[in-house]
C-alpha positions as a Markdown table, in Angstrom:
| # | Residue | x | y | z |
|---|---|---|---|---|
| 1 | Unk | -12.7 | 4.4 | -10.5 |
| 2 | Unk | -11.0 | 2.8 | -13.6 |
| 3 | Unk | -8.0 | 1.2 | -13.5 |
| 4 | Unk | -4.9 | 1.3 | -15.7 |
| 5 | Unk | -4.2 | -2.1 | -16.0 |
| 6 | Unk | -5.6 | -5.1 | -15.0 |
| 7 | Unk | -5.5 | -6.7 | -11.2 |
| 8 | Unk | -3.0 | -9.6 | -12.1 |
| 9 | Unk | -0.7 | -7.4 | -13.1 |
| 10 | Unk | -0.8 | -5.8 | -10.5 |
| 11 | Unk | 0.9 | -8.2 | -7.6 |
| 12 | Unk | 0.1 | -6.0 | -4.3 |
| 13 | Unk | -3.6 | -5.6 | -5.7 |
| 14 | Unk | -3.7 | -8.9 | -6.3 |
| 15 | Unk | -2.6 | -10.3 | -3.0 |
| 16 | Unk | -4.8 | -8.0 | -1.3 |
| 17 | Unk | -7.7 | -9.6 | -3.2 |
| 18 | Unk | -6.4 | -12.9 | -1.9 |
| 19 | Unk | -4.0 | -14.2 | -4.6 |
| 20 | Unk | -0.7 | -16.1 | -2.9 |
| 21 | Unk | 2.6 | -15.0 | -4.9 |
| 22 | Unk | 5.2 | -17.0 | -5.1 |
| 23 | Unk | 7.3 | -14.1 | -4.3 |
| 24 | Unk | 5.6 | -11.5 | -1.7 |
| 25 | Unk | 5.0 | -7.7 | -3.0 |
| 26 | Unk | 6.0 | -5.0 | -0.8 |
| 27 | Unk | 6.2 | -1.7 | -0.1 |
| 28 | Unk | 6.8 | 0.2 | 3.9 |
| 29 | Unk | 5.1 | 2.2 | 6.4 |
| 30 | Unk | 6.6 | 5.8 | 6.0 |
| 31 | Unk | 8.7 | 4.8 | 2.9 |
| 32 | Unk | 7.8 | 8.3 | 1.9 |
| 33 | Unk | 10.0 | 9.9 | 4.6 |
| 34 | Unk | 12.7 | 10.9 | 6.9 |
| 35 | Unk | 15.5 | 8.4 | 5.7 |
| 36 | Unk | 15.4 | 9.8 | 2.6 |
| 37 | Unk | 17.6 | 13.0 | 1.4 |
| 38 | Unk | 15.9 | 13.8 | -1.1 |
| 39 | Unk | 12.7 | 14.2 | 1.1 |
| 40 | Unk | 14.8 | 16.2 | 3.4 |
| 41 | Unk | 15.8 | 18.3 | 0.9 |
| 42 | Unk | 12.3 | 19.0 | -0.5 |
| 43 | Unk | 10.8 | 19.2 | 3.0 |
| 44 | Unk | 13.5 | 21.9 | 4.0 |
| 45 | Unk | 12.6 | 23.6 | 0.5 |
| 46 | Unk | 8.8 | 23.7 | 1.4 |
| 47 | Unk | 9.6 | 24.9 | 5.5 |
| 48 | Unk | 7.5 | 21.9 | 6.9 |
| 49 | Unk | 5.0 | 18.9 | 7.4 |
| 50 | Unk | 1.7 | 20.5 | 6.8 |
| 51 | Unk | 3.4 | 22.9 | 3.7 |
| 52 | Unk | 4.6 | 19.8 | 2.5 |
| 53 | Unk | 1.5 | 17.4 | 2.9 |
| 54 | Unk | -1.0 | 20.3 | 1.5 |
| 55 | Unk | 1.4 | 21.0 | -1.5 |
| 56 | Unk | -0.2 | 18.6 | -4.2 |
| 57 | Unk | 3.0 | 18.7 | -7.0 |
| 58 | Unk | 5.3 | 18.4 | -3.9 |
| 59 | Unk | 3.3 | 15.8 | -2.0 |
| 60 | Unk | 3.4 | 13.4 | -4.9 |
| 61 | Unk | 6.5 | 14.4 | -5.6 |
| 62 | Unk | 7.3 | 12.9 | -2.5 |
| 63 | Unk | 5.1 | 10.0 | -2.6 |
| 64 | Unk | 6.7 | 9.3 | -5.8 |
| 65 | Unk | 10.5 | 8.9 | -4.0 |
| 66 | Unk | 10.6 | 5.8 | -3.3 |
| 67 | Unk | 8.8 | 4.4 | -5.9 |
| 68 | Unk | 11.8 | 5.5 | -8.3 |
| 69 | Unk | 14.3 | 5.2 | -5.7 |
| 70 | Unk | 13.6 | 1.3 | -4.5 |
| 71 | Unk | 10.7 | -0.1 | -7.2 |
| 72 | Unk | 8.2 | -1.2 | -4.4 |
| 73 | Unk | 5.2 | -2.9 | -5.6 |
| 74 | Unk | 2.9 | -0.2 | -3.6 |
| 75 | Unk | 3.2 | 3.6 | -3.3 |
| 76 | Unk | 1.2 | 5.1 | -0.1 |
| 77 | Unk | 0.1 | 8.5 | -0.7 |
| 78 | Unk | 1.7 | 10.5 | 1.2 |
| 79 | Unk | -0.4 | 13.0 | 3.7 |
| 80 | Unk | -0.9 | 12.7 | 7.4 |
| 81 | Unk | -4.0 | 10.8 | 9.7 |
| 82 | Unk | -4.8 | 14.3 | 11.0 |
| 83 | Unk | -6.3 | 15.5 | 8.1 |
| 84 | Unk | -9.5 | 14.4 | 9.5 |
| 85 | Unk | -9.5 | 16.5 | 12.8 |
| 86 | Unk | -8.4 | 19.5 | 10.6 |
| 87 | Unk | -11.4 | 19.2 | 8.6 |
| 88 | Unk | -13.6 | 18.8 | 11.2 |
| 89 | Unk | -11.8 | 22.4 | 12.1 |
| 90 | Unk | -9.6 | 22.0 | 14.7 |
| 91 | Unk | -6.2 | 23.8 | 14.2 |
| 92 | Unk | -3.2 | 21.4 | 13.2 |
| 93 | Unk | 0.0 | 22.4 | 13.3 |
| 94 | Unk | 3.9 | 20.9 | 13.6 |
| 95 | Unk | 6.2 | 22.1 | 15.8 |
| 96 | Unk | 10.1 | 20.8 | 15.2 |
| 97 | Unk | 10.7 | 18.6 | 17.5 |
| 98 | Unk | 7.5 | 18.5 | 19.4 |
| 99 | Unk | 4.8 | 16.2 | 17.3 |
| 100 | Unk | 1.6 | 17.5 | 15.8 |
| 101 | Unk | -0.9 | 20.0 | 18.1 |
| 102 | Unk | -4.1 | 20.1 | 17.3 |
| 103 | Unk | -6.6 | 23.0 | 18.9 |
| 104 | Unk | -8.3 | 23.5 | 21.2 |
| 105 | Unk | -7.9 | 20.3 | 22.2 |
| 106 | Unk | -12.1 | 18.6 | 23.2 |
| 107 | Unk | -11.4 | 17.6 | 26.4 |
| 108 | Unk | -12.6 | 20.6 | 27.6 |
| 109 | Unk | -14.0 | 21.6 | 24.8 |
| 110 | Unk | -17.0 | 20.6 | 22.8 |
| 111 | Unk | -17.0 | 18.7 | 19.1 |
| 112 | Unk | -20.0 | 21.3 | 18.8 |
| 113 | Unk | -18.1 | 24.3 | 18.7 |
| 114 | Unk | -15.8 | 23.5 | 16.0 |
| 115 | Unk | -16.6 | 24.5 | 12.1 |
| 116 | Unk | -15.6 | 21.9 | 9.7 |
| 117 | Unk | -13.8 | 23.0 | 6.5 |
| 118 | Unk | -14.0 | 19.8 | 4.4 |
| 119 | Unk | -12.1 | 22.3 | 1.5 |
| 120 | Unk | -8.9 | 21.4 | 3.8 |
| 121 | Unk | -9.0 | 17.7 | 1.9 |
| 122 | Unk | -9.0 | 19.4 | -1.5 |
| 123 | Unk | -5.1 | 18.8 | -1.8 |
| 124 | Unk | -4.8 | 15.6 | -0.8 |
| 125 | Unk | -7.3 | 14.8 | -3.7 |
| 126 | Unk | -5.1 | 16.6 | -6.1 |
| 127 | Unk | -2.3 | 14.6 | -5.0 |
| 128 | Unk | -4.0 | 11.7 | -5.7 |
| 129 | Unk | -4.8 | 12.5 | -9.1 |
| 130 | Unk | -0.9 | 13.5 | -10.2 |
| 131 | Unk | 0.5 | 10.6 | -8.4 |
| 132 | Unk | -2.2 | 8.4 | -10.2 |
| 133 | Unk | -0.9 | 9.7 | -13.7 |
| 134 | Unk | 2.4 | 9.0 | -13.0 |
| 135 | Unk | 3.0 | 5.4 | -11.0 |
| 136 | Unk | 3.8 | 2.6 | -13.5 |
| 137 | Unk | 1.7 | -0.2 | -14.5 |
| 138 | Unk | 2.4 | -2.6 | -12.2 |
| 139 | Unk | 2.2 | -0.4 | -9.0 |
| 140 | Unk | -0.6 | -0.3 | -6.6 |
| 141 | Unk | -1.8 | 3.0 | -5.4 |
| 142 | Unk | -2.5 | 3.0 | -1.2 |
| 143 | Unk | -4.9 | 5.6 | 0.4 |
| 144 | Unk | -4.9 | 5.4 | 3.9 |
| 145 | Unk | -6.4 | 7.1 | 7.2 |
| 146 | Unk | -6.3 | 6.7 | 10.9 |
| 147 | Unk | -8.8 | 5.2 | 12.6 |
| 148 | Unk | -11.6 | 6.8 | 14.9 |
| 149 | Unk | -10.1 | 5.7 | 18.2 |
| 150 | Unk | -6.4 | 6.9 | 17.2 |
| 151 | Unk | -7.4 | 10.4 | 15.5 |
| 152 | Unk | -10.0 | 10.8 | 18.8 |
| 153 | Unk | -7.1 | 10.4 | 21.3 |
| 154 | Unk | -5.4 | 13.8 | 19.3 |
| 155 | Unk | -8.6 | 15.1 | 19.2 |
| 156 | Unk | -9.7 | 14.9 | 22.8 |
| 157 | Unk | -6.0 | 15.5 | 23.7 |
| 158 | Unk | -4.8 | 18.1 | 21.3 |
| 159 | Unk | -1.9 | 16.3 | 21.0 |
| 160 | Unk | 0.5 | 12.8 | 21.4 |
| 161 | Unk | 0.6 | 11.0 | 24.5 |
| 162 | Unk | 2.4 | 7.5 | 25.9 |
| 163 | Unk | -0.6 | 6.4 | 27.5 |
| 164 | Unk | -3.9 | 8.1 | 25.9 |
| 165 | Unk | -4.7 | 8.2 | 29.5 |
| 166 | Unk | -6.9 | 11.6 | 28.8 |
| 167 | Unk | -8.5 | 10.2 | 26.1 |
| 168 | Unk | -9.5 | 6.5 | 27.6 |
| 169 | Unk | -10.6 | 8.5 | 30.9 |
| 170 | Unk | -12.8 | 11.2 | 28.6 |
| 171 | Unk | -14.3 | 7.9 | 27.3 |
| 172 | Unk | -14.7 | 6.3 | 30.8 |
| 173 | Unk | -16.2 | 9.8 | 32.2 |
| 174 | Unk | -18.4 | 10.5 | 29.2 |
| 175 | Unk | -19.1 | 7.9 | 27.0 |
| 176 | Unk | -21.9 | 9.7 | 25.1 |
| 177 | Unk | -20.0 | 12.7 | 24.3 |
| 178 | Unk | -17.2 | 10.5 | 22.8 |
| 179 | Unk | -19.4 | 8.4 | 21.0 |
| 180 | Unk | -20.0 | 11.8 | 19.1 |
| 181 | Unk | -16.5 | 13.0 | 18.3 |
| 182 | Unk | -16.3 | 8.9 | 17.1 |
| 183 | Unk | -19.4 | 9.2 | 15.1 |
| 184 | Unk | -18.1 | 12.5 | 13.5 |
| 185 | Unk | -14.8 | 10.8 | 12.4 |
| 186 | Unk | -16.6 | 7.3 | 10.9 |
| 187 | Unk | -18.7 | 9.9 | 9.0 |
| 188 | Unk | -15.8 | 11.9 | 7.5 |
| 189 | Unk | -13.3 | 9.3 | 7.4 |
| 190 | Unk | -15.7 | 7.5 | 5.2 |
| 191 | Unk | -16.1 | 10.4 | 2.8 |
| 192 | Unk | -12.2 | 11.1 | 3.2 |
| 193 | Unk | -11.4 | 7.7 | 2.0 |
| 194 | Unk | -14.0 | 7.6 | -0.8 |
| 195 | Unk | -12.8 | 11.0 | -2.3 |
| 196 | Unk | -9.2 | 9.1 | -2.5 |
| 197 | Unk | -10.4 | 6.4 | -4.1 |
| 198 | Unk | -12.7 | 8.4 | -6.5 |
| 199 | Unk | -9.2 | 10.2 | -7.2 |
| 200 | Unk | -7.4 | 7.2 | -8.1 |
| 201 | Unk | -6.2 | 5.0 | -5.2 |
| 202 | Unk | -6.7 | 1.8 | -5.5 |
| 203 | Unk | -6.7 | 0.0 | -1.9 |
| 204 | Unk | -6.6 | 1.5 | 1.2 |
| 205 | Unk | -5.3 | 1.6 | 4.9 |
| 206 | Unk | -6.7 | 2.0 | 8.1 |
| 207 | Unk | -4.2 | 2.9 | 11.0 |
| 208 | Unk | -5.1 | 2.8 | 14.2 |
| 209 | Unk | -1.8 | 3.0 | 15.7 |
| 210 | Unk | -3.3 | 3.5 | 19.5 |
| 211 | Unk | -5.7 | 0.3 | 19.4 |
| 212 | Unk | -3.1 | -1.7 | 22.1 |
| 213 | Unk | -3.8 | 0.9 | 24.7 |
| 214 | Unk | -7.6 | -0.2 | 25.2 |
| 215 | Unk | -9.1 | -2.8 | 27.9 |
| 216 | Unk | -10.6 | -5.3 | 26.0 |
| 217 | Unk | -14.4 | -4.0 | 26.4 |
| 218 | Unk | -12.9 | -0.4 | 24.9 |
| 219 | Unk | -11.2 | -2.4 | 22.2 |
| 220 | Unk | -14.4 | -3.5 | 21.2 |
| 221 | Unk | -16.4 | -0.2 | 21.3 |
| 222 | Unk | -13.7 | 1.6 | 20.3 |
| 223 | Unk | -11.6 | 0.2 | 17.9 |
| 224 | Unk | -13.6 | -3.2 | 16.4 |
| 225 | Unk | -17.2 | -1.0 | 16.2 |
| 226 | Unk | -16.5 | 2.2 | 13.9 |
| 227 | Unk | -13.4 | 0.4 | 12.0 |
| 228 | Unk | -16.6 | -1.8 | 11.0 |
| 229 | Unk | -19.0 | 0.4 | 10.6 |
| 230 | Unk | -16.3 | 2.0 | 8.3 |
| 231 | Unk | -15.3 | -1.2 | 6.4 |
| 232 | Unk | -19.2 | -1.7 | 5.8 |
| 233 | Unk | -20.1 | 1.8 | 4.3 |
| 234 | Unk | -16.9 | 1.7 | 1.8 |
| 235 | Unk | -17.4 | -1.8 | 1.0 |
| 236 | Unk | -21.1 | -0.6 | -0.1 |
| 237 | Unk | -19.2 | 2.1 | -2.3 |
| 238 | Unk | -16.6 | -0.1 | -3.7 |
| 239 | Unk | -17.1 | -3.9 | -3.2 |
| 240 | Unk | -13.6 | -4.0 | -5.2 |
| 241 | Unk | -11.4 | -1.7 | -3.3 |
| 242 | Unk | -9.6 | -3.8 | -0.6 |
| 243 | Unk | -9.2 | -2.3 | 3.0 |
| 244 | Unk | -6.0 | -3.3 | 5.1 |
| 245 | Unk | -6.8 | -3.0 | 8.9 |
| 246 | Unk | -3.9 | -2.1 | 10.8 |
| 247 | Unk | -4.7 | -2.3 | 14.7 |
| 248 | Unk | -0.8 | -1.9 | 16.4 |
| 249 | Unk | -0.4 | -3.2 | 19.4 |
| 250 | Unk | -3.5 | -5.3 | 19.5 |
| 251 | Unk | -2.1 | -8.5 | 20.4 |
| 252 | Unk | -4.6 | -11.2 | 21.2 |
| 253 | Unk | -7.1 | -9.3 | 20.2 |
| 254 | Unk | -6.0 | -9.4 | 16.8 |
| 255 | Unk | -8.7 | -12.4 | 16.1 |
| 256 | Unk | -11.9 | -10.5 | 17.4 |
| 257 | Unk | -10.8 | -7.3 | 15.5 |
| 258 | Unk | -10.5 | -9.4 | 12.3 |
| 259 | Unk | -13.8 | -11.4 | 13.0 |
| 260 | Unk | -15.6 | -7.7 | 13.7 |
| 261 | Unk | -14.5 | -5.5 | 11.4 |
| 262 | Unk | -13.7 | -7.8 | 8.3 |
| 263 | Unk | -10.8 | -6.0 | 6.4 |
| 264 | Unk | -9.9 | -7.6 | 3.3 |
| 265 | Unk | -6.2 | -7.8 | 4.6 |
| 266 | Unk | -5.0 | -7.3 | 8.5 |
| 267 | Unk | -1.5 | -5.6 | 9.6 |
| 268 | Unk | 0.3 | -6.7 | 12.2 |
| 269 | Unk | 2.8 | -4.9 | 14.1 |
| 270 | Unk | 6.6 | -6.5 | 15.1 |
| 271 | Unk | 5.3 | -7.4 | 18.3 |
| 272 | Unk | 3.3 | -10.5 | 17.2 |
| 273 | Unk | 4.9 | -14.0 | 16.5 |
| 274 | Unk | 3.9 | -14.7 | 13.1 |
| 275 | Unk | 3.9 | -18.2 | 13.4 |
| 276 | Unk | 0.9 | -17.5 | 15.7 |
| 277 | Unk | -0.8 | -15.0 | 13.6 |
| 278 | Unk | -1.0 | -17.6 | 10.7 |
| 279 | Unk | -2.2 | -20.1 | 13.1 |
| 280 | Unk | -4.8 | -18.0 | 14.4 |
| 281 | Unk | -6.4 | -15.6 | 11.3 |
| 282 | Unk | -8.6 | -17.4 | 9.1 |
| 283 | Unk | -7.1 | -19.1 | 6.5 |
| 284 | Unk | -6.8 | -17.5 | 3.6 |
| 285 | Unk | -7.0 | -14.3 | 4.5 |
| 286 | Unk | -4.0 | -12.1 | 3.4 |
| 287 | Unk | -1.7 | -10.5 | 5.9 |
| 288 | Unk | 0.6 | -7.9 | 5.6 |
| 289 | Unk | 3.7 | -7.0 | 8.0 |
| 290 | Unk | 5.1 | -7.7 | 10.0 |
| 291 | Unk | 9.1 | -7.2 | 10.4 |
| 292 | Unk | 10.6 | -5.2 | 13.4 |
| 293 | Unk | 11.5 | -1.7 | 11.8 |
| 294 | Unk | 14.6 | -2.3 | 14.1 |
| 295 | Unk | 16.0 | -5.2 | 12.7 |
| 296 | Unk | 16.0 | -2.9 | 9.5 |
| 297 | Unk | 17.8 | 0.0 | 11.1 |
| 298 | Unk | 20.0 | -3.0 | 12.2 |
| 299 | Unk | 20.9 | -4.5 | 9.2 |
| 300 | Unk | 23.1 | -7.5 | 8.5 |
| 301 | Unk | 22.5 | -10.8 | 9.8 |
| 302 | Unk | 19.9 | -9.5 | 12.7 |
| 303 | Unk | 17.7 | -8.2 | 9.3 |
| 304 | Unk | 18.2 | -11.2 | 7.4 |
| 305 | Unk | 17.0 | -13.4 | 10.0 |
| 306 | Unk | 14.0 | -11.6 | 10.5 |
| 307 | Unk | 13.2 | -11.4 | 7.2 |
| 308 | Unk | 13.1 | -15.1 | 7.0 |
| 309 | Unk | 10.7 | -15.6 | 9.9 |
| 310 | Unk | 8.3 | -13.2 | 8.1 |
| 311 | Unk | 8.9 | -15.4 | 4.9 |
| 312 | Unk | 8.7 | -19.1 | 6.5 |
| 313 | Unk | 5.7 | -18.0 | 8.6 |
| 314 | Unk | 3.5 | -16.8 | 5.5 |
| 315 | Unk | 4.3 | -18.6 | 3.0 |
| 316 | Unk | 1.1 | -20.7 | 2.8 |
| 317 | Unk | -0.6 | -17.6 | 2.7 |
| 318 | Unk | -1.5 | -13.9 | 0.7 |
| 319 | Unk | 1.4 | -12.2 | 2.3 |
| 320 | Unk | 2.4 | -8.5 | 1.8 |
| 321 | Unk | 5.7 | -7.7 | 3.1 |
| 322 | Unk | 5.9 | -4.9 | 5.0 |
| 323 | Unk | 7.3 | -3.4 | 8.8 |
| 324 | Unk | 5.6 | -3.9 | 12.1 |
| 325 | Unk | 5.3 | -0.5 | 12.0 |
| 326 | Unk | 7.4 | 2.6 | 10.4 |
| 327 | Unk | 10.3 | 3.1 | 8.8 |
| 328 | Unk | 12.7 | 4.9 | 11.1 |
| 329 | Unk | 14.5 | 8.2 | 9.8 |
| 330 | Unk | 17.6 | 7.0 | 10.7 |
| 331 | Unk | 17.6 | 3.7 | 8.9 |
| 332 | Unk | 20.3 | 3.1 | 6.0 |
| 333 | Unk | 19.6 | 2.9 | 2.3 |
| 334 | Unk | 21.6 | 0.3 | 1.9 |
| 335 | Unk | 19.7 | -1.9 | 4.2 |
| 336 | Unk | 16.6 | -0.8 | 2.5 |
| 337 | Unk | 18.3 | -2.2 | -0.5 |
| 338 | Unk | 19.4 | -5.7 | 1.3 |
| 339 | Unk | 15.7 | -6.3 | 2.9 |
| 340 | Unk | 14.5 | -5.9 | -0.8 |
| 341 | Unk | 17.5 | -8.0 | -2.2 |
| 342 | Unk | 16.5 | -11.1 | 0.7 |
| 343 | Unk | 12.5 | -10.6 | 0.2 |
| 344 | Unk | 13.2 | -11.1 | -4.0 |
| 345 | Unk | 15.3 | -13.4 | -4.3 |
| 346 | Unk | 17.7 | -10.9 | -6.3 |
């Protein structure tokens, strides 16, 4: 991968590579979304998610938005964690209202009986490539996928749940046969991720936004074991490329996940005290997060206070600024505006 300019000029890239800067760079989780109109509009235009995410003009058209609207120091590309299911040939689709549905969902179904069409990623590398001509200098470029334990639970599942309680009982019941579907998604998730970066991102995320649901012997076979095994592989790709891990809802936990799997940079979600997280990550290592999407939907003094916590607890540290967690659609522009207003000083 070459890059445009050079990492110091750069600030996200930089902090991710464990520069402090005096003032944190930022960008959101699902800034390329709902709250905006003019995704709304393109989205109705296009007649849906999957249209949309598949669309490579209109997917970095989107991914683009906010970059223009707001100036954020990183633009995530936008696409969807269950690309990787799809490609491994299950049947995605989005229903309004109801969440994604994948088929036929492998709990009673075997990983065996599906035929992967890795062709299905083809867009999202064409994406990559038009947003990558267009982002100015100084903006980092952010691949991203889920990790094996979230995209399993849609997998085994075939679709959203509160409690993943299928999924953690499939694992329970049959640990071998789940160790496959995992092994499946480390192997293509790994060649997902290098196919972004060999298109032009520059860092990249792992989510794995249903870590906090596991005990904490699954949290270390299924969450800390193929997030490493995935770190390791890419790192052997692209020593260079820093990888943000991103385990919501993982709580204490939070220290073993960053001592197994070894991210360049660890998210944390609005449900962990900062002030603690500094205290207990190694020092040095850059964090990113972690303000409650809530206070910004809020706004006013609730979202300026939280913003300062973030600040005051990280401030020693490589800190991204960032949400616990996404974006909601309903959240105003104008507090969008007055977190990035508070977080620069402007």
């Amino acid at each position: 991968m070459t890059q445009s300019s050079p990492p110091s000029s750069k600030p996200l890239l930089a902090a991710l590579r464990g520069e402090r800067q005096a003032i944190p760079p930022m960008w959101l989780m699902r800034q390329a979304g709902r709250y905006l109109p003019e995704y709304r509009a393109l989205r109705a235009e296009k007649g849906g998610f999957l249209a949309l995410a598949t669309d490579p003009p209109a997917a970095a058209e989107v991914t683009m938005q906010p970059i223009r609207r707001f100036g954020f120091d990183g633009a995530i590309l936008f696409s969807d964690i269950l690309m990787v299911p799809w490609a491994l040939g299950q049947d995605l689709s989005f229903g309004a209202g109801e969440g994604p549905r994948l088929q036929p969902p492998l709990v009673d179904h075997a990983l065996g009986e599906l035929e992967a069409a890795h062709e299905r990623l083809e867009p999202v590398y064409a994406t990559v490539r038009t947003v990558a001509g267009q982002l100015p200098s100084a903006t980092t470029f952010l691949g991203f996928a889920g990790s094996p334990w979230t995209v399993a639970t849609y997998m085994v599942a075939g679709q959203g749940s509160k409690d993943h309680a299928e999924t953690r009982a499939f694992a329970y019941r049959d640990p071998a046969a789940f160790d496959r579907i995992v092994a499946a998604i480390v192997d293509l998730t790994v060649t997902y991720l290098s196919g972004q970066i060999d298109s032009g991102v520059e860092a990249v995320q792992l989510f794995d936004s249903w870590a906090g649901s596991l005990s904490p012997a699954q949290f270390e076979r299924w969450v800390i074991a193929p997030n490493a095994e995935i770190v390791r592989r890419l790192r052997v790709r692209y020593p260079s490329v820093p990888i943000i891990g991103f385990p919501k809802g993982a709580g204490a936990k939070l220290v073993d996940y960053a001592a197994g799997v070894k991210p360049d940079a660890i998210g944390l979600d609005e449900t962990l005290d900062p002030a603690w997280a500094d205290a207990a990550l190694p020092i040095g290592m850059p964090v990113q997060g972690n303000l409650d999407p809530l206070a910004l939907l809020t706004g006013g003094a609730a979202l300026d206070a939280g913003i300062d916590r973030v600040l005051a607890a990280f401030r020693e540290r490589p800190h991204v600024f960032n949400l616990g967690h996404g974006i909601g659609q309903h959240t105003p522009i104008a507090h969008v505006e007055q977190l990035i207003r508070r977080v620069r000083g402007a």
